[in-house]
Wavefront OBJ file of the C-alpha trace (Angstrom):
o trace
v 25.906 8.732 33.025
v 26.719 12.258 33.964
v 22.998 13.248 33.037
v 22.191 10.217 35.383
v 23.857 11.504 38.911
v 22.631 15.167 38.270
v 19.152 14.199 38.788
v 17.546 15.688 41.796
v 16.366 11.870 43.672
v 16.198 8.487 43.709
v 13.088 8.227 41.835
v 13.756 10.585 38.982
v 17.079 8.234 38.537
v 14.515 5.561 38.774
v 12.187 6.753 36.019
v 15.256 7.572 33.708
v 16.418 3.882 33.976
v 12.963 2.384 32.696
v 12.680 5.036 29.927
v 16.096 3.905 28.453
v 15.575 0.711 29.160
v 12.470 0.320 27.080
v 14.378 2.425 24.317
v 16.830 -0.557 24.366
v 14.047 -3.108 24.344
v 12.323 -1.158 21.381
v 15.808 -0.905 19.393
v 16.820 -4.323 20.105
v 13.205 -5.547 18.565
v 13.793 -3.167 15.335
v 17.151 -5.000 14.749
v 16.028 -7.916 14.952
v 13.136 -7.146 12.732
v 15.634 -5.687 10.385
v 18.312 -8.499 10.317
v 15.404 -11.632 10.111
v 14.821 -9.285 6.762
v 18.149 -9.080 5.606
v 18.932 -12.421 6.637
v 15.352 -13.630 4.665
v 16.345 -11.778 1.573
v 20.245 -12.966 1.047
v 18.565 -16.397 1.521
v 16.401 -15.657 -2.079
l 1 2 3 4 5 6 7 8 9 10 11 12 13 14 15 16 17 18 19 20 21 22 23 24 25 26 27 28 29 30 31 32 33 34 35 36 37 38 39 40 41 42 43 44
């Protein structure tokens, strides 16, 4: 957050939200890869 309110404007906060929120999008797709996985094998 700190990183967040030293950047110079509006639109550089801007751009900084979309890069981490695709981050979370891409993380929250490789856990759920990872779990459907885990869940698949204790099912076997």
């Amino acid at each position: 957050m700190e990183l967040y309110n030293q950047l110079p404007n509006e639109e550089e906060q801007q751009n900084m939200l979309r890069i981490v929120s695709l981050r979370l999008k891409e993380l929250d797709e490789l856990y759920a890869k990872y779990m459907g996985r885990r869940i698949k094998g204790d099912a076997e």
